[in-house]
C-alpha positions as CSV (number, residue, x, y, z in Angstrom):
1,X,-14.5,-26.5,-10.8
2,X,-12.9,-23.3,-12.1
3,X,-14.6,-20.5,-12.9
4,X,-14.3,-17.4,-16.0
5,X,-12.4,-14.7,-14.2
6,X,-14.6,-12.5,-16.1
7,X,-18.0,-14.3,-14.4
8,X,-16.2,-13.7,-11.7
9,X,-16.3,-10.4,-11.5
10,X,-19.6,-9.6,-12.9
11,X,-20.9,-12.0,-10.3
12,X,-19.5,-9.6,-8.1
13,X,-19.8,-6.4,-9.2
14,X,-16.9,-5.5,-10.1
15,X,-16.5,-5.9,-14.2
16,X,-15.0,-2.9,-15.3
17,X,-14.4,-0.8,-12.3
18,X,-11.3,0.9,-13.8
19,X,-9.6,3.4,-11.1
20,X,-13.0,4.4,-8.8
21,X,-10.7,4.5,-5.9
22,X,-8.4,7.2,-7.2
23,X,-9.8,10.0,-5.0
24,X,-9.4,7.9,-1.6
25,X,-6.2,6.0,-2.0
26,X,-4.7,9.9,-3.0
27,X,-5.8,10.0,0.5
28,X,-3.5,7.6,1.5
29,X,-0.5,7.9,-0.7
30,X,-0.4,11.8,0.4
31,X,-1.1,13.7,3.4
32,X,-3.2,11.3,6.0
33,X,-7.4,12.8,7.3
34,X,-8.7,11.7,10.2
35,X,-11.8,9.6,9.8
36,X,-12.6,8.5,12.9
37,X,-13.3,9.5,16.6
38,X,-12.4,13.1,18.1
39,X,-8.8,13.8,18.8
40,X,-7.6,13.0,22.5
41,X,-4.8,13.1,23.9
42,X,-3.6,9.9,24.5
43,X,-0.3,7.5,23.3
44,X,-2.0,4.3,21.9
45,X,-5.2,2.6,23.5
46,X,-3.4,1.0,26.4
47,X,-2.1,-2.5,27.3
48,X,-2.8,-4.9,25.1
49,X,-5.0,-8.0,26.5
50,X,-4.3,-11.6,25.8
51,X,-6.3,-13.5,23.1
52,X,-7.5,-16.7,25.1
53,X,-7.6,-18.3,21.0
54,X,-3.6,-17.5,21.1
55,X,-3.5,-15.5,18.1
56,X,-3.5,-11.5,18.4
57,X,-3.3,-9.2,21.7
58,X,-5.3,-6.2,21.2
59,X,-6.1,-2.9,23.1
60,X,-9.5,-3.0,25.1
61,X,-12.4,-1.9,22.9
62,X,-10.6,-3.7,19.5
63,X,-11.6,-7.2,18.0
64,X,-10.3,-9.1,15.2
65,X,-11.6,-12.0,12.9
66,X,-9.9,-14.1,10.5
67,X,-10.3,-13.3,6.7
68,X,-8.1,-16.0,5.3
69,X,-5.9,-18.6,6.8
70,X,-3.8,-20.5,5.1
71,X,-5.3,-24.6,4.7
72,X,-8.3,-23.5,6.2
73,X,-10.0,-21.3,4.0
74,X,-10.2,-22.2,0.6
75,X,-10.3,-20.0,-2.9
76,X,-13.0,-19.1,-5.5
77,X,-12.3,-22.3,-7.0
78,X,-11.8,-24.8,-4.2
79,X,-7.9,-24.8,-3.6
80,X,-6.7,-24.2,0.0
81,X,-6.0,-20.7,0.5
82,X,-2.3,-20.3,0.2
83,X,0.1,-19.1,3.3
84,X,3.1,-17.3,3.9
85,X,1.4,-14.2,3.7
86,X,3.4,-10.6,3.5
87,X,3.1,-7.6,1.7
88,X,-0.6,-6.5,0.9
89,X,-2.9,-3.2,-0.6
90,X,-6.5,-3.1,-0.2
91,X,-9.0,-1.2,-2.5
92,X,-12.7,0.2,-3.7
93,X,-14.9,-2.4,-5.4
94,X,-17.4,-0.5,-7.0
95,X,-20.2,-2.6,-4.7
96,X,-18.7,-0.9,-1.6
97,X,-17.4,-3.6,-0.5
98,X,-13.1,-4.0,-0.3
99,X,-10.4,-6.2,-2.7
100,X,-7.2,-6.7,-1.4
101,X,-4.3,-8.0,-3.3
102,X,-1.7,-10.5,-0.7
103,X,1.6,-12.0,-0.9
104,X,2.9,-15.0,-0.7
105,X,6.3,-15.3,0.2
106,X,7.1,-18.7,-0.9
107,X,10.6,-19.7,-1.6
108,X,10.2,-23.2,-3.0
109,X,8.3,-24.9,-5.4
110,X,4.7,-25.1,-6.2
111,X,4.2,-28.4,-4.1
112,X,5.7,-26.5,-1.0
113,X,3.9,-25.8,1.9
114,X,1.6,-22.5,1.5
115,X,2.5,-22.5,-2.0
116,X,0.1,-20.3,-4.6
117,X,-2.5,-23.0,-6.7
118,X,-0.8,-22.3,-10.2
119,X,-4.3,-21.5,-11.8
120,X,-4.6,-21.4,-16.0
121,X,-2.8,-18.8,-17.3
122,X,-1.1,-17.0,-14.1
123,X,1.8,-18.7,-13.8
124,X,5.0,-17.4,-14.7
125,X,6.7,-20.1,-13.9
126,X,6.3,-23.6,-13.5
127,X,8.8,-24.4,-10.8
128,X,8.0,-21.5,-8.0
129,X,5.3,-21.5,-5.7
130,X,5.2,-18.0,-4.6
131,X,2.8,-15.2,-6.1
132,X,0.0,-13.1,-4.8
133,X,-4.1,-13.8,-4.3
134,X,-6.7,-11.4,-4.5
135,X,-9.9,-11.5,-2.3
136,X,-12.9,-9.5,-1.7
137,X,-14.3,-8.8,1.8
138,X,-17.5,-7.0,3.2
139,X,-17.0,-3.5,3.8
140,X,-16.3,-5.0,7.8
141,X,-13.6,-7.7,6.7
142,X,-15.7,-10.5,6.5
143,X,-14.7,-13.2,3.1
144,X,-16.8,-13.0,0.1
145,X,-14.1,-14.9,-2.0
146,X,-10.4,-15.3,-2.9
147,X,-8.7,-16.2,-6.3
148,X,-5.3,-16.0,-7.4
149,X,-3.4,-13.3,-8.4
150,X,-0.4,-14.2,-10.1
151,X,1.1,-17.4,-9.5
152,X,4.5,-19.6,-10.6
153,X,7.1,-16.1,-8.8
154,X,9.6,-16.3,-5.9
155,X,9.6,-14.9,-2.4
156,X,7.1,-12.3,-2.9
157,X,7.6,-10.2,-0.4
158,X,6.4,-6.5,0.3
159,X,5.2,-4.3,-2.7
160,X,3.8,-1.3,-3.3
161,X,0.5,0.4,-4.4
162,X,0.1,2.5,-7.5
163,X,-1.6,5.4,-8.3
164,X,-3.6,3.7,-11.2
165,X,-5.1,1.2,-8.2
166,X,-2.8,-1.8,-8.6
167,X,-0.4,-3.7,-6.5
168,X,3.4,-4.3,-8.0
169,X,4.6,-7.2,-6.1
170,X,8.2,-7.9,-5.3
171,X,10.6,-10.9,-5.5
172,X,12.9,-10.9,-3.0
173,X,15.0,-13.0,-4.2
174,X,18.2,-12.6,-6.8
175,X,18.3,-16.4,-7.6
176,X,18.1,-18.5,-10.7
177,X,17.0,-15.0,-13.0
178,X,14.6,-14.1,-10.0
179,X,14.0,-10.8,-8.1
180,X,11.3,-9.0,-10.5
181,X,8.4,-6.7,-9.7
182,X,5.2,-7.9,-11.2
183,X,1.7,-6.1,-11.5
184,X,-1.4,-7.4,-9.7
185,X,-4.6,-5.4,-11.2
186,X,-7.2,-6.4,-8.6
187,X,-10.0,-4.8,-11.1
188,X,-10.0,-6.4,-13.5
189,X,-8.6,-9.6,-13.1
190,X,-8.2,-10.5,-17.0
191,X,-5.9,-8.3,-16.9
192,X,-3.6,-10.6,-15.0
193,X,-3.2,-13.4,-17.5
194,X,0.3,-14.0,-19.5
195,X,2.4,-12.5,-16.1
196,X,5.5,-11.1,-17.2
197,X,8.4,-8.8,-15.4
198,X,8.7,-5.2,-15.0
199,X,12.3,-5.1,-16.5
200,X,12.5,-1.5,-16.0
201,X,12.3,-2.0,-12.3
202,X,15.6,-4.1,-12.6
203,X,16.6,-7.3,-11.1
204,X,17.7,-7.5,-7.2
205,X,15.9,-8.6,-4.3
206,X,13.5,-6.6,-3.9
207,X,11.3,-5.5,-1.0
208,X,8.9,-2.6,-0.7
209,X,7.9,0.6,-3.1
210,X,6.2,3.8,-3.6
211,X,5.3,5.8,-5.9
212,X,5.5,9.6,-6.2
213,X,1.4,10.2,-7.5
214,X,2.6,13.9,-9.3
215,X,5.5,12.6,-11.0
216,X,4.8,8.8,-11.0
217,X,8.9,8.3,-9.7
218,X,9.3,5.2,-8.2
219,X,11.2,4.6,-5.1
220,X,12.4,1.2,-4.0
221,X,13.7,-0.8,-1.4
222,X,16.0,-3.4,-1.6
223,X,16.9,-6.6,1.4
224,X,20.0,-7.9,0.8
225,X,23.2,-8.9,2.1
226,X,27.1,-8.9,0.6
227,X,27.2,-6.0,0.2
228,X,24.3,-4.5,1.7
229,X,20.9,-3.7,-0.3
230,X,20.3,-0.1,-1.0
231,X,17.4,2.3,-2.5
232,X,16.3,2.8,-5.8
233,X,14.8,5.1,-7.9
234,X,13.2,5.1,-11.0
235,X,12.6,8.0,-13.0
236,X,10.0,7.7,-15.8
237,X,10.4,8.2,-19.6
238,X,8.6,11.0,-20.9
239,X,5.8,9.4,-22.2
240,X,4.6,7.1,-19.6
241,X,1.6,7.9,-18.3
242,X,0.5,5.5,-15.6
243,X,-1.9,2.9,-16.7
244,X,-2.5,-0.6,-15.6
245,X,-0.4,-3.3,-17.3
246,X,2.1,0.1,-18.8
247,X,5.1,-0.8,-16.6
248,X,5.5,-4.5,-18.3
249,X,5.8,-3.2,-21.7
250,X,8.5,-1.1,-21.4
251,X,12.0,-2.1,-22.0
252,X,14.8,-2.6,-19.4
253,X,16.8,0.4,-20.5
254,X,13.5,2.8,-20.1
255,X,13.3,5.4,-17.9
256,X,16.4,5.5,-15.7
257,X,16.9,3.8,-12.5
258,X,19.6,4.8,-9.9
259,X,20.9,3.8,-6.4
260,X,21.3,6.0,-3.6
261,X,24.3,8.0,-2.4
262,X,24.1,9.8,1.2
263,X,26.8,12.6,2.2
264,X,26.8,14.2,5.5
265,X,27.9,17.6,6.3
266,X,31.2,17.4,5.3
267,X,30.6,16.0,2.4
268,X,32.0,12.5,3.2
269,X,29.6,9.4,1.5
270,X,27.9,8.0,4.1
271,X,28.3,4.0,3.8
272,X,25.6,2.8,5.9
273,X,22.8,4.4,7.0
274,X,23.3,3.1,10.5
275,X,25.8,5.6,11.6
276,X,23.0,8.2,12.0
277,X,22.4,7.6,15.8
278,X,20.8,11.2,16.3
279,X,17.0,11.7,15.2
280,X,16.9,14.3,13.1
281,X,19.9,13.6,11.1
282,X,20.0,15.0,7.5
283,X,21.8,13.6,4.7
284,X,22.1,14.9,1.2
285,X,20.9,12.5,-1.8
286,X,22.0,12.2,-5.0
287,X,21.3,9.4,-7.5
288,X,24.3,7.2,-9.5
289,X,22.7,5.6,-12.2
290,X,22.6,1.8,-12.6
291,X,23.3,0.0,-15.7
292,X,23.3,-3.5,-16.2
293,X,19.6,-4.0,-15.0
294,X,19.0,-7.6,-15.1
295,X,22.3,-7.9,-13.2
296,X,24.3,-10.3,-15.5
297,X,27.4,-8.6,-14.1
298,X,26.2,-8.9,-10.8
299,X,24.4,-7.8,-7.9
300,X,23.5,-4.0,-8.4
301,X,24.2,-2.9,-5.1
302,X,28.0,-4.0,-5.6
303,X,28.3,-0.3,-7.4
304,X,30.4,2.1,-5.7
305,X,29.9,5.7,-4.1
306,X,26.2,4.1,-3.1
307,X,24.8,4.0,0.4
308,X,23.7,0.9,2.0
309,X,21.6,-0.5,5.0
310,X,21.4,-3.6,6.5
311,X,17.7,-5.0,5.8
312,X,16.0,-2.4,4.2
313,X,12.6,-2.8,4.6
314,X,9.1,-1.3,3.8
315,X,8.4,1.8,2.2
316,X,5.0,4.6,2.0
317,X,4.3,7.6,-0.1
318,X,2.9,10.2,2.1
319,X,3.1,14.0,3.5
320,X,5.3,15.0,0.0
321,X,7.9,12.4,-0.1
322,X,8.9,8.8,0.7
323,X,9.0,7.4,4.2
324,X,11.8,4.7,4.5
325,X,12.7,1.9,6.7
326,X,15.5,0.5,7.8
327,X,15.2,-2.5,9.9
328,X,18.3,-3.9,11.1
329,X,19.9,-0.6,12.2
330,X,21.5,-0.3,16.1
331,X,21.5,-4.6,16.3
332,X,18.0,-4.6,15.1
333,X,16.2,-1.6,16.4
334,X,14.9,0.1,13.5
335,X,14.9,3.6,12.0
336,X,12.2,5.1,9.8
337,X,14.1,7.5,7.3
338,X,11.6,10.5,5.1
339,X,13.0,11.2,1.5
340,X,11.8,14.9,0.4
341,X,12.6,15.1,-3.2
342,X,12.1,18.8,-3.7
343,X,15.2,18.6,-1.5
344,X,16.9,15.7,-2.0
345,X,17.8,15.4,2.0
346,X,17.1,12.3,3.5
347,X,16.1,13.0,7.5
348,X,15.8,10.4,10.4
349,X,12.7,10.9,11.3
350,X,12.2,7.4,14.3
351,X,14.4,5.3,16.0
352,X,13.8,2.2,18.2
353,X,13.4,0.5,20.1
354,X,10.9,1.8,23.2
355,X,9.2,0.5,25.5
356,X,5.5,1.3,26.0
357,X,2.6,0.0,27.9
358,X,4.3,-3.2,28.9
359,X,5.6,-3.7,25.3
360,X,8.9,-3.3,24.0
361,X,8.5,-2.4,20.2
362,X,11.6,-3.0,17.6
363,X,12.6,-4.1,14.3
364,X,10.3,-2.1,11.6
365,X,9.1,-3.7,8.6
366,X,6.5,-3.1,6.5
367,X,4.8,0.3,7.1
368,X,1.7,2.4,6.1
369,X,-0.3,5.7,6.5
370,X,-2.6,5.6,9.3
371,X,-6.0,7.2,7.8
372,X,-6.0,8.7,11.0
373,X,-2.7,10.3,11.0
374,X,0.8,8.8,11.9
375,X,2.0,5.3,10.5
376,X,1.4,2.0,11.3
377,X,4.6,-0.7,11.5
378,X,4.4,-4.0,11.7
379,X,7.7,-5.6,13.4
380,X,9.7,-8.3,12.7
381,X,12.9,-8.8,15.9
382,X,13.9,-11.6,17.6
383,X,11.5,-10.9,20.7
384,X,8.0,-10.1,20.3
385,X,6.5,-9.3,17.4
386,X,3.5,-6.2,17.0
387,X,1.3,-3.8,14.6
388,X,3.0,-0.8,16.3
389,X,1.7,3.0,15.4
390,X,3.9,6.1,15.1
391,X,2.7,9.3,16.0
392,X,3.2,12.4,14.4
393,X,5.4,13.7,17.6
394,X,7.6,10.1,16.9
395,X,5.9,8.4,19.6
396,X,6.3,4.7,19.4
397,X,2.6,2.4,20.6
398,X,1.9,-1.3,20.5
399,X,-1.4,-1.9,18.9
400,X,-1.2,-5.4,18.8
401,X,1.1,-8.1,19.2
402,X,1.2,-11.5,17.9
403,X,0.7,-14.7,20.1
404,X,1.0,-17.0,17.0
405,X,4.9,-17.2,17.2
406,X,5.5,-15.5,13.9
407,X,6.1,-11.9,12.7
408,X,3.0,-9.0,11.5
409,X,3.2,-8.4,7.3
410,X,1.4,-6.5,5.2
411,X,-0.6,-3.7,7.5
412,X,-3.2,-1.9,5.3
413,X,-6.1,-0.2,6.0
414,X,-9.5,-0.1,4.2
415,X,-10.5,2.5,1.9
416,X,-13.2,4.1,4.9
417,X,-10.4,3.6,7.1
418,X,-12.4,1.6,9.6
419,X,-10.6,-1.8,8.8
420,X,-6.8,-2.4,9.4
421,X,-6.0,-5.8,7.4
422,X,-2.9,-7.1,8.5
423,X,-1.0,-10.6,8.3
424,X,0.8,-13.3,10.4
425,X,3.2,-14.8,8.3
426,X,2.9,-18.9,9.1
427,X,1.5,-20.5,8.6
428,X,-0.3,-17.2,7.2
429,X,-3.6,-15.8,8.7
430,X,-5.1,-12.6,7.6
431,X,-7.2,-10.8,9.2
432,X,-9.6,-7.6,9.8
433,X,-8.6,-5.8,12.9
434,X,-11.4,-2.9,14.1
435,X,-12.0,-0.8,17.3
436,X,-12.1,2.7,18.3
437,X,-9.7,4.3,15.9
438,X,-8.6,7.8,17.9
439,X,-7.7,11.2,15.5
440,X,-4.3,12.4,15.9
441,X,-2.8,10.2,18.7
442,X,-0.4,12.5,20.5
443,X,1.3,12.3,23.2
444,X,1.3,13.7,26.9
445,X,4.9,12.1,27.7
446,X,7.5,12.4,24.8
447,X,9.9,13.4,26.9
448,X,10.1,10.1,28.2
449,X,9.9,7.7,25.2
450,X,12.8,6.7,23.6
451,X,11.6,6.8,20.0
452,X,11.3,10.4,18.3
453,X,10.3,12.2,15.8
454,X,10.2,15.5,14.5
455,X,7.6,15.1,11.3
């Protein structure tokens, strides 16, 4: 039996909550504090140990359990839980306890496997089965309930947080007048009803955000192929200001959105972002702007004078500007690019692959602030797939890998920072990953490693 979303929440707690988290997610979307045990010097927390249940490896000292799982759980109103999980955010309920908002990445229809239950009035429309669920855990990651999101969108894939505490969620997909951001308020979930696309945000296959928290710019990734998907940015009207449900009522020539274009020292546009091979390469940025934002004309990135990467991936506000990643770069390796816009330089900041304690880590994808310092990656290559952290020295460390077959998604970490929520795609498991999260990992042998940095 359904349920008023509004009961819903009051049953919980959470009617009304507004932005309570504003102070703490700052916390993430900018410069990284340590929360957790004293600093040591140390690369990681060692080999990772087979799971004898065959789904996650984790260092000594760590445990996981399963929030959701896709078929097995069900949702607030007795559908399955949905799978093909991806990008996710997690939040403050007012209670204490933590909401997260998860992706779906369907790309087929609302009967399909994993498919999102197209629940009254979330649907956007009737023949997609992709979208995004909302669920509450305990403070520790165990389920309290899960209810959908938005429902009835295409191949959501990563996403990004905003500043006002909700989740825009990303079609990546250009099919059939797809490839839309949407916005997922986990607060107040009434304000999810009659879904409709952030025009503004134009139409392209879309992958992962951020968003500047001063100037509320938006930066965006995009995963595409012939030509090659670039970055975005969108530059806000005057009189936006930054409030839930804002972004959908603005028009599609609003604001100004632009694609990247890289020159090197000499001045020469740099095509593809893979012919930086030396960390510490710097490009300078400037921004062509896009017209044509629903794409009639075609695919945006066919502009010219723009520069282009081969699966760009998942992107993080944090220490001043807009880390960056680009997946497929050197046959799959990975770089992780920083965008300082008081600068306009884009710097190489990571390249992979490396090999550490027994683990070769490659192929970055979605990525976040560690609330501990450093990032956390989750990978998605043809070998192996892990949660991988990056030091603030560009150290590269497995912190766990999947023994499920299938690639990481959506790494997030609880508002306390004691919880890293992260996904395994299919059939699409979530869970709550804990253990004893070490300040300021370092490292005693970056001479060695192959992966730098010089943050």
């Amino acid at each position: 039996m359904g349920i008023n979303r509004r009961t819903l929440l009051r049953r919980s707690g959470q009617l009304g909550l507004g932005v309570s988290l504003f102070g703490s997610m700052q916390g993430l979307l900018s410069a990284p504090v340590a929360v957790a045990a004293p600093t040591q010097d140390v690369t990681g927390y060692g080999p990772l140990l087979d799971d004898l249940d065959g789904m996650l490896a984790l260092p000594e000292g760590f445990s996981y359990r399963v929030v959701t799982e896709a078929g097995q759980t069900s949702t607030y109103e007795g559908d399955p839980s949905p799978g093909i999980h991806d990008g996710a955010a997690a939040f403050a309920a007012d209670d204490g306890d933590v909401l997260i908002v998860l992706n779906h990445e369907v790309r087929g229809g609302p009967d399909d496997d994993g498919a999102v239950p197209h629940a009254k009035g979330l649907v956007y429309r009737d023949d997609a089965g992709g979208g995004a669920t909302i669920i509450k855990t305990t403070r520790e990651g165990e389920l309290l309930w899960e209810t959908v999101g938005i429902a009835g969108t295409s191949t959501n894939c990563a996403g990004g947080i905003t500043p006002w505490e909700t989740w825009l969620t990303c079609e990546e997909t250009e099919d059939d007048n797809q490839g839309w951001v949407f916005e997922v308020d986990p607060h107040d979930l009434d304000a999810n009803q009659d879904p409709q696309p952030i025009t503004t945000l134009g139409r392209f296959r879309h992958e992962a955000l951020c968003i500047d928290p001063d100037t509320l710019v938006i930066y965006l990734t995009e995963d595409a192929e012939g030509p090659n998907g670039t970055v975005y940015r969108w530059l806000p009207p005057s009189a936006f200001r930054g409030r839930s449900g804002e972004l959908k009522q603005l028009d599609d020539t609003d604001g100004e959105l632009a694609a990247m274009s890289c020159t090197d020292d000499d001045g020469s546009l740099v095509d593809d972002l893979e012919q930086a091979e030396q960390v510490d390469t710097v490009y300078t940025v400037e921004w062509v702007p896009v017209e044509d934002r629903a794409a009639e004309n075609g695919p945006l990135r066919s502009a010219e004078g723009i520069t282009r990467a081969q699966k760009l991936e998942g992107a993080w506000w944090s220490d001043g500007g807009a880390y960056l990643v680009s997946s497929y770069a050197d046959s799959h390796r990975g770089q992780i690019w920083f965008y300082d816009p008081a600068e306009f330089t884009l710097r190489l900041t990571t390249t992979f692959a490396t090999e550490a304690d027994g683990e070769t880590v490659e192929a970055p994808d979605n990525i976040v602030a560690a609330p501990y310092g450093g990032l956390i990656v989750s990978t998605d290559g043809d070998g192996d797939n892990h949660l991988a952290g990056v030091t603030a020295d560009g150290d590269a460390y497995p912190l766990a890998r999947s023994q499920m077959g299938s690639e990481f998604t959506g790494p997030t970490f609880s508002p306390d920072g004691t919880v890293l929520f992260a996904g395994i795609q299919k059939p699409g498991v979530l869970f709550a990953i804990t253990g004893p999260w070490q300040q300021d990992i370092s490292s005693a042998a970056a001479a060695t490693r192959e992966t730098r940095s010089t943050r």
